[in-house]
C-alpha positions as CSV (number, residue, x, y, z in Angstrom):
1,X,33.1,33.4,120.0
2,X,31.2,34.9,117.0
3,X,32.9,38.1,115.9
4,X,30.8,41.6,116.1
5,X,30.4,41.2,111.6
6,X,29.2,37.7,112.3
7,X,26.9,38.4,114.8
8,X,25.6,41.7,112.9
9,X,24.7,39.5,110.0
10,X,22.8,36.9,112.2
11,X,20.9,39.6,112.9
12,X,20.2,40.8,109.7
13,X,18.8,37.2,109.0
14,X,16.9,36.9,111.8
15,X,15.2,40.4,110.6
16,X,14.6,39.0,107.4
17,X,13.0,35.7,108.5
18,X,10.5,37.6,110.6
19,X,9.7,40.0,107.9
20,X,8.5,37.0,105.4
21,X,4.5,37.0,105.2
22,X,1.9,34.6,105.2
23,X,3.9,32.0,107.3
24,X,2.2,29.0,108.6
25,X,2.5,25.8,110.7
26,X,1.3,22.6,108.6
27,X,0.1,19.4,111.3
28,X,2.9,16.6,110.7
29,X,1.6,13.8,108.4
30,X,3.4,10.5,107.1
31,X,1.7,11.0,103.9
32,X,2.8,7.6,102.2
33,X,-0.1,7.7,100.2
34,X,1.6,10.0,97.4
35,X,4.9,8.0,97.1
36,X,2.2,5.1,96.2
37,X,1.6,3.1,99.7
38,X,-1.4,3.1,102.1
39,X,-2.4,5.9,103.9
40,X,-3.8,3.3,106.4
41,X,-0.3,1.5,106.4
42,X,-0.2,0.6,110.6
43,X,4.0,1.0,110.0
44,X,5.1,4.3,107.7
45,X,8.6,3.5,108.8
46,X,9.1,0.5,107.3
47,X,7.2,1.4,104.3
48,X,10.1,4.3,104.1
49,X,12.9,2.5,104.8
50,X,12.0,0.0,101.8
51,X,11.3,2.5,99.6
52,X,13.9,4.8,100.4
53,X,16.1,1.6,99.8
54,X,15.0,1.2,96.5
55,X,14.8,4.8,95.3
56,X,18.1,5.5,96.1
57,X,19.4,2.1,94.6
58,X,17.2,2.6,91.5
59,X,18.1,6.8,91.2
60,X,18.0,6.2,87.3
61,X,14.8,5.1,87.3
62,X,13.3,6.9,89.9
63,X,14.4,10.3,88.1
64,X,13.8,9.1,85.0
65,X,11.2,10.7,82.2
66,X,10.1,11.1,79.0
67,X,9.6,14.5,76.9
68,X,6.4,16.3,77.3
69,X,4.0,15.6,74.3
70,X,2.1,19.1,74.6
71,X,5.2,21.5,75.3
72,X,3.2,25.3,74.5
73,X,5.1,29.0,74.2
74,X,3.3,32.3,74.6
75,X,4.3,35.4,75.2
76,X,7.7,33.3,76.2
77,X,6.0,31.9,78.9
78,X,6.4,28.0,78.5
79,X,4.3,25.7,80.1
80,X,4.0,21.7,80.1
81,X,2.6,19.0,81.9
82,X,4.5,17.6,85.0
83,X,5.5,14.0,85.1
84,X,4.2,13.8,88.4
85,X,0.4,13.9,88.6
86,X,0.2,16.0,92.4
87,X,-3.2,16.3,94.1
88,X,-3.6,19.7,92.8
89,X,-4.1,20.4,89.2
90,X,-2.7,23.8,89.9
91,X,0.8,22.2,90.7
92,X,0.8,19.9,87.7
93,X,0.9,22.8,85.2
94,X,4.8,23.8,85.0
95,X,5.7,27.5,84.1
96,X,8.9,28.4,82.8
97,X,10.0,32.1,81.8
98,X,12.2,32.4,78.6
99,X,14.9,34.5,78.4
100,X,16.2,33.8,74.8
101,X,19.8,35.5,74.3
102,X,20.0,33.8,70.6
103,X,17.7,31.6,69.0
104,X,20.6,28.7,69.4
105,X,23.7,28.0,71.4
106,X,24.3,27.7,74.9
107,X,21.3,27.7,78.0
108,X,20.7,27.7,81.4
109,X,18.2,26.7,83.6
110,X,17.4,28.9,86.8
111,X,16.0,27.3,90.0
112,X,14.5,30.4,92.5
113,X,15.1,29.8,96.1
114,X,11.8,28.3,98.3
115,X,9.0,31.0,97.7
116,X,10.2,32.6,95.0
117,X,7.9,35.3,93.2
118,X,6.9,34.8,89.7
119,X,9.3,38.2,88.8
120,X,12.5,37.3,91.4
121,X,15.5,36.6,89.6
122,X,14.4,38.2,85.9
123,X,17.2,40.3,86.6
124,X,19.5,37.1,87.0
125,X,18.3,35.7,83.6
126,X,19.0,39.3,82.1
127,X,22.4,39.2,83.1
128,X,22.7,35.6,81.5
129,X,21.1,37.0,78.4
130,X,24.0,39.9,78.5
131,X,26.4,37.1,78.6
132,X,24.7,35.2,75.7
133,X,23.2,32.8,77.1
134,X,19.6,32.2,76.9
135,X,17.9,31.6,80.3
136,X,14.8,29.9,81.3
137,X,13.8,30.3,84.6
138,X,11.4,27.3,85.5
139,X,9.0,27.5,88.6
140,X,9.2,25.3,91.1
141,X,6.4,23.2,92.8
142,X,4.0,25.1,94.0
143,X,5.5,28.0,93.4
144,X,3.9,31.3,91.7
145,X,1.5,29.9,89.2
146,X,1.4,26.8,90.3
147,X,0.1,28.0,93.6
148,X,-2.6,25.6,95.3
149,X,-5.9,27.4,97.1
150,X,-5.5,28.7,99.8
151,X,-1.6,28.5,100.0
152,X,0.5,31.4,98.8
153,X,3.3,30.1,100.0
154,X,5.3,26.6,98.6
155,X,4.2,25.0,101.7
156,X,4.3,21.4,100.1
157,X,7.6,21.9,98.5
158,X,9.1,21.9,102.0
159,X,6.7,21.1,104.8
160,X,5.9,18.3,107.6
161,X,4.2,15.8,105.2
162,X,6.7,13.7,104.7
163,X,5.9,11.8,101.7
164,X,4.3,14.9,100.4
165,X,7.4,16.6,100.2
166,X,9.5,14.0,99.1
167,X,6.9,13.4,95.8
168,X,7.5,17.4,95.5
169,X,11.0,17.1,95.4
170,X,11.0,14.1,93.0
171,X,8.8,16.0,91.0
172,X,11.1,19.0,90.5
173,X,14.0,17.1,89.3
174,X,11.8,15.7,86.8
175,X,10.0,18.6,85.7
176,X,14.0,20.4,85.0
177,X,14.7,17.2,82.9
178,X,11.2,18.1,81.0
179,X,12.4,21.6,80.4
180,X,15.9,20.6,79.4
181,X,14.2,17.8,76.8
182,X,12.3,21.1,75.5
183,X,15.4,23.2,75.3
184,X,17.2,20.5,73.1
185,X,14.4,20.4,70.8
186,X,14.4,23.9,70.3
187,X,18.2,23.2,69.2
188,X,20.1,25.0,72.4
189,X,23.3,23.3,74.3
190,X,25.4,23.1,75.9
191,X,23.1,23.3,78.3
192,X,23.5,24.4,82.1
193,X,21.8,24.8,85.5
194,X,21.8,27.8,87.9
195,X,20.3,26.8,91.4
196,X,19.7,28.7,94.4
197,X,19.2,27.4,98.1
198,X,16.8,24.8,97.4
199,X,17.4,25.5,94.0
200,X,20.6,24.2,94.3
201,X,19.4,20.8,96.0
202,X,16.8,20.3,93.0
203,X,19.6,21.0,90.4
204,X,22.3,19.4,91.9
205,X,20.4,15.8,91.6
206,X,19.2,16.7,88.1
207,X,23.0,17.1,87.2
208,X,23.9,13.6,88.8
209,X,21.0,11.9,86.3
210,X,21.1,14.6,83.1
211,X,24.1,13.7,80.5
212,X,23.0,16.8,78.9
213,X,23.9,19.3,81.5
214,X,27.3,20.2,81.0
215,X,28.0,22.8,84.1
216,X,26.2,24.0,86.7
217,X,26.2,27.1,89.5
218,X,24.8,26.6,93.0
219,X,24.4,29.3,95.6
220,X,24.3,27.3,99.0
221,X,25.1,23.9,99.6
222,X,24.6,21.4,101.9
223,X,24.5,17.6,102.5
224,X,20.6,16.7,103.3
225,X,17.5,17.9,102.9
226,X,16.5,16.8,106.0
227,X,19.8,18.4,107.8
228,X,18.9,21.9,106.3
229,X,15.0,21.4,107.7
230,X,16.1,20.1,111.1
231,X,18.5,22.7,112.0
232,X,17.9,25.9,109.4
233,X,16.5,28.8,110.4
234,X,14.1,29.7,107.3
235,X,12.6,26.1,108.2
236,X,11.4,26.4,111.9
237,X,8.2,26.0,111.0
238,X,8.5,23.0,109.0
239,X,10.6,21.0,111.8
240,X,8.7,22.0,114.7
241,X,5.4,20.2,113.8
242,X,7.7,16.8,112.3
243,X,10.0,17.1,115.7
244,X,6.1,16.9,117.9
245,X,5.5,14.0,116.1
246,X,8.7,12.3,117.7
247,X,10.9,12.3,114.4
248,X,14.6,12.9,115.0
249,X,17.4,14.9,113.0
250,X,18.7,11.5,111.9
251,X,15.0,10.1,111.1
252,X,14.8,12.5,108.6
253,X,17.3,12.8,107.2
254,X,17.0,8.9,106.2
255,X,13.4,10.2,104.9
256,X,14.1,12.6,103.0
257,X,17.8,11.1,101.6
258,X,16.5,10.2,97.8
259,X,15.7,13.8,97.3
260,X,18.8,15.3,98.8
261,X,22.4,15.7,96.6
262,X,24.8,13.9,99.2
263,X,23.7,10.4,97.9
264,X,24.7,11.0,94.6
265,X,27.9,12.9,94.6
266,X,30.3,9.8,93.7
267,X,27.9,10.0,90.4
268,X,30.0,12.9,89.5
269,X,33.3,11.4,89.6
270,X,33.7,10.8,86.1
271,X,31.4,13.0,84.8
272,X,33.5,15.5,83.8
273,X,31.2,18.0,84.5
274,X,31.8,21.8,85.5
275,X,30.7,22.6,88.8
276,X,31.1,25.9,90.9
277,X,29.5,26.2,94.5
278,X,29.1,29.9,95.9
279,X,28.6,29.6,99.7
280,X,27.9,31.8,102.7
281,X,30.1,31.8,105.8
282,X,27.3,32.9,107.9
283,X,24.5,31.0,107.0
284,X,22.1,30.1,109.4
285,X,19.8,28.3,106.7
286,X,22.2,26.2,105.3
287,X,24.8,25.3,108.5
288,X,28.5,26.0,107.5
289,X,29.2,22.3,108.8
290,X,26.9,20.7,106.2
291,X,28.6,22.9,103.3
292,X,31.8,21.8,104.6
293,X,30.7,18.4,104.3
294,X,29.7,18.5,101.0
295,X,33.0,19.8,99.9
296,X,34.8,17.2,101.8
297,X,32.4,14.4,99.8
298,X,33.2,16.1,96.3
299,X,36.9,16.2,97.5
300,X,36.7,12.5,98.6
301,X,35.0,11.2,95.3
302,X,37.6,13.4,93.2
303,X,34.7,15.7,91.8
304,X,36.5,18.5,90.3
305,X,34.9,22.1,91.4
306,X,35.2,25.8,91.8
307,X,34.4,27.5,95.0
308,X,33.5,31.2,96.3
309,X,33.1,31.4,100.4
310,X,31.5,34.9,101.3
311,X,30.9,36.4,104.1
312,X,27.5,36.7,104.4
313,X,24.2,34.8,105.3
314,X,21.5,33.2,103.8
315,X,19.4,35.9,102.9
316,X,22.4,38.7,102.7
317,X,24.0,36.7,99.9
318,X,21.1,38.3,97.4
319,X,21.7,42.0,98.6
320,X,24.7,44.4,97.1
321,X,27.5,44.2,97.2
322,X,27.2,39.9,97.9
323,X,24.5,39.9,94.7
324,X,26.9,41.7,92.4
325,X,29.9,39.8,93.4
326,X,28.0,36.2,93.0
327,X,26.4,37.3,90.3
328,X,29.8,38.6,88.7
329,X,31.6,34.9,89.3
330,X,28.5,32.7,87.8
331,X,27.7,34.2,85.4
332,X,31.5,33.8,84.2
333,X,31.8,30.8,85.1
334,X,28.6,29.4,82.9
335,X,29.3,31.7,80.0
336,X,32.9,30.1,79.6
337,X,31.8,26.4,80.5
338,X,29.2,26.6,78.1
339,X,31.2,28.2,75.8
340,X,31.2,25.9,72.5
């Protein structure tokens, strides 16, 4: 039986999620045709399962990528070409905000939750800076200014095309790696990753395939990315239009499994990497069962890790006093992991 503080926080999430603008209903789509099969493919499943097969076999190379070759800083704005060549040459442009604390030493990458604004979490990377560490805040698919027409929202970050999203999600991990290559050029390390929500899906995988990130600071966990669409509440609108098309929890779940962290957690065992999770007891976005899951996998595969459980909720966990405290324990926790 939920408790009266449990229950008043649902509530509060529920507000929040029907306060979000702009909110839409994509049709489902299969949408083979941007992880390179045909969109005229009589049998989408069996095109996944083979190349879900071999993605997740073949993570180093499906993650893998070069530097950028036209890396450009204004204004410290810094923008590069994507890896990933996207339908819209909007989304193929990647931002990236600079923080710089010093012009060397130690950096951190920060990864916005899903719809993000351009100016959400400057304050985060301010608080970095205060802590010396320079912080660039890189924008994700689709996101800000690389918005497409017509959709304000990162609806093709997270959305009922199926192999839409799962190209999106590839090509976030791959844009980090971009910005990390750019970091090391400029002469920064150790170098680290602060994720948030699905920020914290996108930089968990980069840290399973990036020798050069040294430690790294989620906010929300959880095993899938299809587990978090099927069941969240921030993701109604995504899962309603892929459950009308027939697809179960467990179908995607198998879809969407080369983009999601649980498959590569036992790449972490000897890593020797510094990880701290910061999770919400109350979160109806990302389940509690599918954080504790995650923990029991790290525990499992003997991945050594911090964690901070608070009582709060998705959306709660970025308003006082939840911010402050979170904020208190990463930013401590990166400043002496990165320490040199």
């Amino acid at each position: 039986m939920p408790s009266w503080y449990e229950k008043r926080v649902r509530r509060y999430e529920q507000m929040r999620f029907d306060q979000e603008p702009k909110r839409r209903t994509l049709p489902f789509a299969w949408g083979i045709e941007h992880i390179g099969g045909d969109a005229a493919d009589a049998n989408p499943r069996a095109f996944f399962d083979s190349y879900i097969a071999d993605a997740i076999a073949h993570s180093d190379d499906w993650y893998s990528v070069a530097p950028a070759n036209e890396y450009a800083l204004a204004d410290n704005v810094l923008t590069f070409t994507s890896a990933i060549a996207s339908p819209w040459v909007e989304n193929n442009r990647v931002h990236a905000q600079v923080f710089p604390a010093r012009k060397k030493g130690p950096a951190v990458v920060v990864l916005a939750q899903w719809n993000a604004r351009w100016e959400e979490q400057q304050n985060v990377c301010l608080w970095l800076n205060k802590l010396g560490l320079t912080a660039v805040k890189m924008s994700l698919p689709y996101h800000d200014r690389r918005s497409i027409p017509g959709h304000p929202r990162a609806d093709h970050l997270v959305g009922p095309n199926i192999g839409l999203t799962m190209q999106a999600g590839r090509q976030a991990v791959l844009d980090v790696r971009r910005t990390l290559r750019w970091l090391e050029q400029q002469g920064y390390g150790p170098l680290g990753i602060l994720g948030t929500s699905i920020g914290s899906a996108i930089g968990f995988i980069t840290m399973c395939h990036e020798p050069a990130v040294e430690a790294a600071a989620f906010l929300h966990a959880s095993t899938y990315f299809g587990d978090v669409v099927a069941t969240g509440l921030t993701t109604k609108t995504v899962w309603e239009p892929v459950s009308a098309a027939g697809i179960s929890h467990d179908d995607l779940r198998h879809f969407w499994s080369p983009i999601s962290p649980f498959p590569y957690v036992a790449r972490l065992t000897e890593a020797k990497k510094k990880l701290l999770l910061i999770t919400a007891r109350y979160d109806p976005t990302f389940w509690p069962e599918y954080t504790e899951a995650l923990l029991a996998k790290l525990r499992a595969e003997r991945v050594p890790f911090e964690g901070m459980s608070l009582a709060c909720g998705h959306y709660s966990l970025g308003v006082k006093p939840f911010s402050y405290i979170a904020g208190h324990r990463f930013g401590k926790f990166l400043q002496k992991a990165l320490k040199k």
